[in-house]
C-alpha positions in Angstrom: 271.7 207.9 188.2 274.2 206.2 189.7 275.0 205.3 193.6 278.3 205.0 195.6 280.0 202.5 195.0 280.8 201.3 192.0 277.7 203.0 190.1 275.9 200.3 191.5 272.5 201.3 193.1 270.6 198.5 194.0 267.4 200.6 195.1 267.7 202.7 191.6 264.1 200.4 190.4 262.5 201.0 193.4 263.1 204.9 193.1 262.0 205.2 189.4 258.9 203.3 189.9 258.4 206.8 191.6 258.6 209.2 188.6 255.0 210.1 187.8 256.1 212.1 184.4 256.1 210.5 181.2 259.6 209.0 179.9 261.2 209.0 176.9 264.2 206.3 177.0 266.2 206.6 173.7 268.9 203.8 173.4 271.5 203.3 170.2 270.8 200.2 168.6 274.0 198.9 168.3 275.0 199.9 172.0 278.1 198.0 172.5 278.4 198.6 176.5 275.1 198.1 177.3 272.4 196.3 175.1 269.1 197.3 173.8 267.8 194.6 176.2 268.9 196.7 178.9 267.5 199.8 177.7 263.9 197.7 177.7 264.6 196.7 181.2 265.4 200.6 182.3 262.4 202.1 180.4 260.3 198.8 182.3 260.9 200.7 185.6 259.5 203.7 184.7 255.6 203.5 185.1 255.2 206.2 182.1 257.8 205.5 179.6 258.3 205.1 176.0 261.7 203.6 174.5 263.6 204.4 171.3 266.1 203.3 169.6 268.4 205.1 167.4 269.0 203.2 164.2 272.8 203.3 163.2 274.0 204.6 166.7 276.2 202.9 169.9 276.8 203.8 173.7 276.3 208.1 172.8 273.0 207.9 170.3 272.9 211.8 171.5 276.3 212.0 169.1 276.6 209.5 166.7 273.2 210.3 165.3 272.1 213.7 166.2 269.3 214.2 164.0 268.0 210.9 164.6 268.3 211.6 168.6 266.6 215.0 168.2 264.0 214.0 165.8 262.5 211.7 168.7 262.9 213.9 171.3 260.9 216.6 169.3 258.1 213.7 168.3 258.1 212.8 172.5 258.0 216.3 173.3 255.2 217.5 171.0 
């Protein structure tokens, strides 16, 4: 989620503190836009969440290391 402008939102925190389903953050380890730090820092806001990280994977975990992506989603899911 991003806000207007910029993709800057500064009440995006306050608004996820709100999502009262659980939350699986997956993140690629070698992210080289935004670092796993941050990925901590998003799942943090959640009050419900669980954070992965893809081994072997950068800014798009989802295709750099499909299997890897899907085989936490499934294990989150089940």
């Amino acid at each position: 989620m991003a806000g207007d402008p910029y993709m800057h939102d500064p009440n995006l925190r306050e608004r996820l503190g709100g999502v009262r389903i659980p939350v699986l953050v997956v993140w690629g380890d070698s992210d080289g836009i935004f670092t796993p730090g941050y990925g901590l820092a998003y799942a943090a806001s959640f009050p419900n969440a669980t954070f992965a990280l893809v081994e072997n994977a950068g800014h798009l975990p989802q295709l750099e290391q499909p299997a890897a992506t899907m085989a936490l989603i499934d294990r989150f899911a089940t």
